[in-house]
Structure formats: structure tokens, C-alpha cells
N, CA, C and O of each residue as an XYZ file, in Angstrom:
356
protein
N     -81.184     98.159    196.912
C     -82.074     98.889    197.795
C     -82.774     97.892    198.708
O     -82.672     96.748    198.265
N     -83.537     97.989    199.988
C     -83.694     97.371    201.164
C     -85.401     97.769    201.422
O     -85.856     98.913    201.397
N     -86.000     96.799    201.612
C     -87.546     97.293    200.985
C     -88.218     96.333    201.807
O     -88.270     95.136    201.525
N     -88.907     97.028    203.169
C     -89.228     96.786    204.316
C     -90.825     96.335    204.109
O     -91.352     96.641    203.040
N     -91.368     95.832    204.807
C     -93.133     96.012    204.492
C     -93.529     95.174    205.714
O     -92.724     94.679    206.502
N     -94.805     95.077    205.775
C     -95.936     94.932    206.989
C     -96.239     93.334    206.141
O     -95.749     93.195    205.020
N     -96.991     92.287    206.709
C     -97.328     91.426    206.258
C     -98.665     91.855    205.756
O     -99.010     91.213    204.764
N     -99.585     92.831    206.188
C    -100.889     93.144    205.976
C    -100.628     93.804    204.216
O    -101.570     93.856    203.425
N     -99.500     94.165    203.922
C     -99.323     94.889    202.597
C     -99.010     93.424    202.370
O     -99.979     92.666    202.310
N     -97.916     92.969    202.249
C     -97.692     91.342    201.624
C     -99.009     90.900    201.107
O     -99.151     90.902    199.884
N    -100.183     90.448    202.005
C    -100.992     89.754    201.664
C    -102.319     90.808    200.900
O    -103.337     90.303    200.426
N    -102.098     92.063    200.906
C    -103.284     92.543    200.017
C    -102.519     92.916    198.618
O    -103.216     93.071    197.615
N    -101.411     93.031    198.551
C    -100.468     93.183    197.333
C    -100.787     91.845    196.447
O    -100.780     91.898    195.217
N    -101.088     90.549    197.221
C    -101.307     89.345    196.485
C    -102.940     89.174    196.282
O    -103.411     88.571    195.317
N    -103.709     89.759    197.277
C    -105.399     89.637    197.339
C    -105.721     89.959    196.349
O    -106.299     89.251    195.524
N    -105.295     91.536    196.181
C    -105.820     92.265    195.660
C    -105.105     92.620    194.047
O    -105.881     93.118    193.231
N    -104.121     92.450    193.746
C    -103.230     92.505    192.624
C    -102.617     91.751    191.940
O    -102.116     91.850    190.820
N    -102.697     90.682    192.943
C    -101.848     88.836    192.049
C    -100.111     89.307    192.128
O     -99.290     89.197    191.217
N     -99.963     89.665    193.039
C     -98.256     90.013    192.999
C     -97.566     89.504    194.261
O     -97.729     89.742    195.458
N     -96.289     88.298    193.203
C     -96.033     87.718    194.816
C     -94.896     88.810    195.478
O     -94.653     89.814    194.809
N     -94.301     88.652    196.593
C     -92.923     89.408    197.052
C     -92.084     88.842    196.274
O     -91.244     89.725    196.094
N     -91.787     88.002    195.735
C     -90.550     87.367    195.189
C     -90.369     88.431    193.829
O     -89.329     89.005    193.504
N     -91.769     88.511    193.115
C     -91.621     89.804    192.110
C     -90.968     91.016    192.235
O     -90.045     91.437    191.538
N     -91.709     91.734    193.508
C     -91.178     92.931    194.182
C     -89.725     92.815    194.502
O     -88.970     93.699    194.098
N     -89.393     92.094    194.995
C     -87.800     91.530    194.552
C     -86.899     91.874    193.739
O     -86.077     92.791    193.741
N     -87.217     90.743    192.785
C     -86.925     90.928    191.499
C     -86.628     92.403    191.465
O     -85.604     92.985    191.823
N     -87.775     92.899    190.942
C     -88.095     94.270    190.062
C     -87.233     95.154    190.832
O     -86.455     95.895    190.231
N     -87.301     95.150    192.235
C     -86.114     95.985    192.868
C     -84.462     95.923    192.151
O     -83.801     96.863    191.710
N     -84.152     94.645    192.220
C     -82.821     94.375    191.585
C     -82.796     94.374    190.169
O     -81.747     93.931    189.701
N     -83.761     94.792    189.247
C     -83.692     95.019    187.647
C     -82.682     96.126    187.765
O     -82.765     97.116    188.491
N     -81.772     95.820    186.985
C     -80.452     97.179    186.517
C     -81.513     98.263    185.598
O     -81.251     99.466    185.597
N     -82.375     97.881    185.047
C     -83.184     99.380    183.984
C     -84.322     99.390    184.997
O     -85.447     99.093    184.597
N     -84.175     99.625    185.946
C     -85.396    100.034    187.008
C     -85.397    101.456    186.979
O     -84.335    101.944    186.593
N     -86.205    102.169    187.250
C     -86.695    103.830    187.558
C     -86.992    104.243    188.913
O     -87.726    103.492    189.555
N     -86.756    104.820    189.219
C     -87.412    105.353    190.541
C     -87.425    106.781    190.258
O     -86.398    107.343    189.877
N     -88.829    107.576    190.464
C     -89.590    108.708    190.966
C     -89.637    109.264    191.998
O     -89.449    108.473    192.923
N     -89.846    110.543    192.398
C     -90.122    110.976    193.487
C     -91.564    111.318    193.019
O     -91.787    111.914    191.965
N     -92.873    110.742    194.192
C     -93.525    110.835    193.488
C     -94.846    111.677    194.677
O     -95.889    112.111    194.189
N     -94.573    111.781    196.153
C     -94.615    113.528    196.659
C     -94.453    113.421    197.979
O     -93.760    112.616    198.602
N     -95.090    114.224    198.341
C     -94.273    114.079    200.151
C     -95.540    114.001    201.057
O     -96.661    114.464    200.846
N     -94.904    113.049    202.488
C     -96.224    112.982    202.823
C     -96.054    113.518    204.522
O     -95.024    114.186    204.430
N     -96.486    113.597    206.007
C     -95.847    114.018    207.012
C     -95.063    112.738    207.414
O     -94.163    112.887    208.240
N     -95.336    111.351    206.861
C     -94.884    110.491    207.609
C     -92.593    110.133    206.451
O     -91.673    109.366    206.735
N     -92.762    111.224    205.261
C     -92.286    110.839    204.743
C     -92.037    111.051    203.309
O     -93.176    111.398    202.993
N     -91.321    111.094    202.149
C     -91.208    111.134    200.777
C     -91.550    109.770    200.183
O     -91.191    108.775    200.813
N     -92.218    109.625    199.016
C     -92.926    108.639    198.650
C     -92.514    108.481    197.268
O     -92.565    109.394    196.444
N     -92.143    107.418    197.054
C     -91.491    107.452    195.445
C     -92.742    105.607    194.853
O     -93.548    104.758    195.235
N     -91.761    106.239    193.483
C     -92.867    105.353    192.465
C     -91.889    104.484    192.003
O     -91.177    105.144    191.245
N     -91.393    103.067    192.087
C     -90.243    102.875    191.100
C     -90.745    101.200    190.127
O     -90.833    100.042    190.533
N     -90.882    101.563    189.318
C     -90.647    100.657    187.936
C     -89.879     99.493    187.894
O     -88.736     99.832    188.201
N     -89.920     98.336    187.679
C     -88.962     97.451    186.925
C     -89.685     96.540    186.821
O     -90.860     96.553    187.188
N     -89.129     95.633    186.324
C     -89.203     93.897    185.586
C     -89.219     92.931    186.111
O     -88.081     92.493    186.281
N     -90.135     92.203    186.561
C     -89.602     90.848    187.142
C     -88.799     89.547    186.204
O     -88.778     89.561    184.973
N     -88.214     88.543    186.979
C     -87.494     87.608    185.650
C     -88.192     87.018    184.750
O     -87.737     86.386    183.797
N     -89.637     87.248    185.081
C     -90.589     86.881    184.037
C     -91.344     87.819    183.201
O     -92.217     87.497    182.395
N     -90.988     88.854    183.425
C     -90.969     89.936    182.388
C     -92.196     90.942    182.770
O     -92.717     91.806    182.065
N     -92.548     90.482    184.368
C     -93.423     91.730    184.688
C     -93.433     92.958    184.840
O     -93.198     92.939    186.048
N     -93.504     93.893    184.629
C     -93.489     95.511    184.463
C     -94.537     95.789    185.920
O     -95.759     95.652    185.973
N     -93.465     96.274    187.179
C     -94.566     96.387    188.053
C     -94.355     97.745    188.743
O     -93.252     98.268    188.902
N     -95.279     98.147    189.051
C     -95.219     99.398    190.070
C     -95.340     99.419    191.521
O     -96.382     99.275    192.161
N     -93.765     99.680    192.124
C     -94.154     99.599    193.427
C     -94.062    101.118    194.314
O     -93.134    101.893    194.077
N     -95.104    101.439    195.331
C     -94.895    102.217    195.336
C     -94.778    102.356    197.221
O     -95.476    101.849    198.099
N     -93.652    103.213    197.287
C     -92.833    102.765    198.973
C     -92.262    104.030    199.572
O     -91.451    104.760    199.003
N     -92.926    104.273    201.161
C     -92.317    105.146    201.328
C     -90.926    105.435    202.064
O     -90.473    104.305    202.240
N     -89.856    106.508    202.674
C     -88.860    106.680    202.694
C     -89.032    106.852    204.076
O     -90.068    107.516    204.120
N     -88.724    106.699    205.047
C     -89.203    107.032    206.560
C     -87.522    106.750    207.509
O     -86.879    105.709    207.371
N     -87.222    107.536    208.128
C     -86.173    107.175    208.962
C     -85.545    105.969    209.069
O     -84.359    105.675    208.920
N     -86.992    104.970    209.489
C     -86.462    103.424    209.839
C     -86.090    102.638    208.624
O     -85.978    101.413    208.588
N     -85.927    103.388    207.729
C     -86.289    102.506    206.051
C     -87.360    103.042    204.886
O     -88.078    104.032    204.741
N     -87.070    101.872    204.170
C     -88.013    102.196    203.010
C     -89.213    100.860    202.960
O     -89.026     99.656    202.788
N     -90.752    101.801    203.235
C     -91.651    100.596    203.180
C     -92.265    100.650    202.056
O     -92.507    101.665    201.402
N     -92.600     99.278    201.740
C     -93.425     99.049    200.613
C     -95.069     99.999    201.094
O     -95.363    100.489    202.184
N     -95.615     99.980    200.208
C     -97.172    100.800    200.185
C     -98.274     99.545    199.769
O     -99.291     99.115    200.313
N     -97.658     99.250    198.733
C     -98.258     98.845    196.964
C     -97.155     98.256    196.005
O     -95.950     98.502    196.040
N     -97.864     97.384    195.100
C     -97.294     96.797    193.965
C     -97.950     96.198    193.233
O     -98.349     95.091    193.596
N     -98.332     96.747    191.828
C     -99.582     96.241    190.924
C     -98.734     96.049    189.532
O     -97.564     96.179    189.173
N     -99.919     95.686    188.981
C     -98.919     95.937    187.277
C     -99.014     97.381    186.668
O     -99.978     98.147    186.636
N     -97.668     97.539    186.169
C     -97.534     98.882    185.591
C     -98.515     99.345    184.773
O     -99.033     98.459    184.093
N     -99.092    100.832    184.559
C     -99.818    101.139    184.106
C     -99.046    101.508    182.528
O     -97.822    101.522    182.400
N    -100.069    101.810    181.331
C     -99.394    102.110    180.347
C     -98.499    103.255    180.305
O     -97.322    103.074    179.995
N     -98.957    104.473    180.600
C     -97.942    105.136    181.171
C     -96.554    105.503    181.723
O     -95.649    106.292    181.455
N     -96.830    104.536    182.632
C     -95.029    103.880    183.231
C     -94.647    103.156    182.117
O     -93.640    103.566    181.541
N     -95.187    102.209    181.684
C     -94.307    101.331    180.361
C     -93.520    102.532    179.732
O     -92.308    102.565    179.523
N     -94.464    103.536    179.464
C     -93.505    104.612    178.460
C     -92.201    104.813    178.983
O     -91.124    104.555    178.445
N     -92.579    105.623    180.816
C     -91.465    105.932    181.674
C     -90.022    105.123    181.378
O     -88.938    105.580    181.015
N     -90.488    103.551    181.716
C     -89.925    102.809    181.955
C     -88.932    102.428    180.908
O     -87.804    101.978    181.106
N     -89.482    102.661    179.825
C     -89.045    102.325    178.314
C     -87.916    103.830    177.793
O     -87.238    103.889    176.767
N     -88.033    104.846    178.836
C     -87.544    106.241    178.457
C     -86.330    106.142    178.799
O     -86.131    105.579    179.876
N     -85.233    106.598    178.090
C     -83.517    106.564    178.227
C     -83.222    107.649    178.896
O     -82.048    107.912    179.159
């Protein structure tokens, strides 16, 4: 998947959450990753998707679907919740 973003998200994703892009990365290319639909907005459908970084972070990124692509929003650490998701077959 192809996961577009603004530098202004880059740098508050790291301000504000301690998450580099190289994670968001990662976690994109985890094979047990999840992705949600998670609701709709006018600019777009907005999903939630789960995975792992190679260091074993559990992160939530959350990105929307827009004509030109898919942009990042957000990316924090997974909440307990998602661990469940994430952990669900």
C-alpha cells in the first residue's frame, strides 16, 4: 500500500507521539497488519490500520482514502483495544 502525507503530519506524528515515518513504514508492510473501515468523511473514507514495526511496535495509523491517494492523518501507539483487534484471526 502507498501512504502519502504532508510534512506538517510527519513532524506532529513525531512531536506529539514519538513515531518516526520509518515505523509507519514498517507497520504498513507487516503481512498480519489489519485495516478497518473506520467512517466516512466529505473529503473521503477513513480507515484505521494496525501493524508492527521491526521493533515490535503495535501502531495505529490512521489515513484517509481520497482520489489522489491514501494520506496519512495520525500514527500513535496502539491502544489496548486494537492489540485485541490486532491479535484477532
Amino acid at each position: 500500500m502507498k501512504l502519502r502525507f504532508h510534512r506538517t503530519v510527519r513532524d506532529k506524528i513525531w512531536q506529539k507521539h514519538q513515531v518516526r515515518l520509518y515505523e509507519v513504514l514498517e507497520a504498513i508492510r507487516d503481512p498480519r497488519r489489519r485495516t478497518f473501515v473506520s467512517h466516512d468523511e466529505p473529503e473521503g473514507r477513513v480507515y484505521l490500520l494496525l501493524g508492527r514495526s521491526e521493533a515490535g511496535r503495535l501502531l495505529r495509523i490512521i489515513f484517509i482514502s481520497r482520489r489522489n491517494g491514501n494520506w496519512m492523518k495520525t500514527a500513535l501507539d496502539a491502544y489496548e483495544r486494537d492489540k485485541k483487534a490486532y491479535n484477532k484471526k
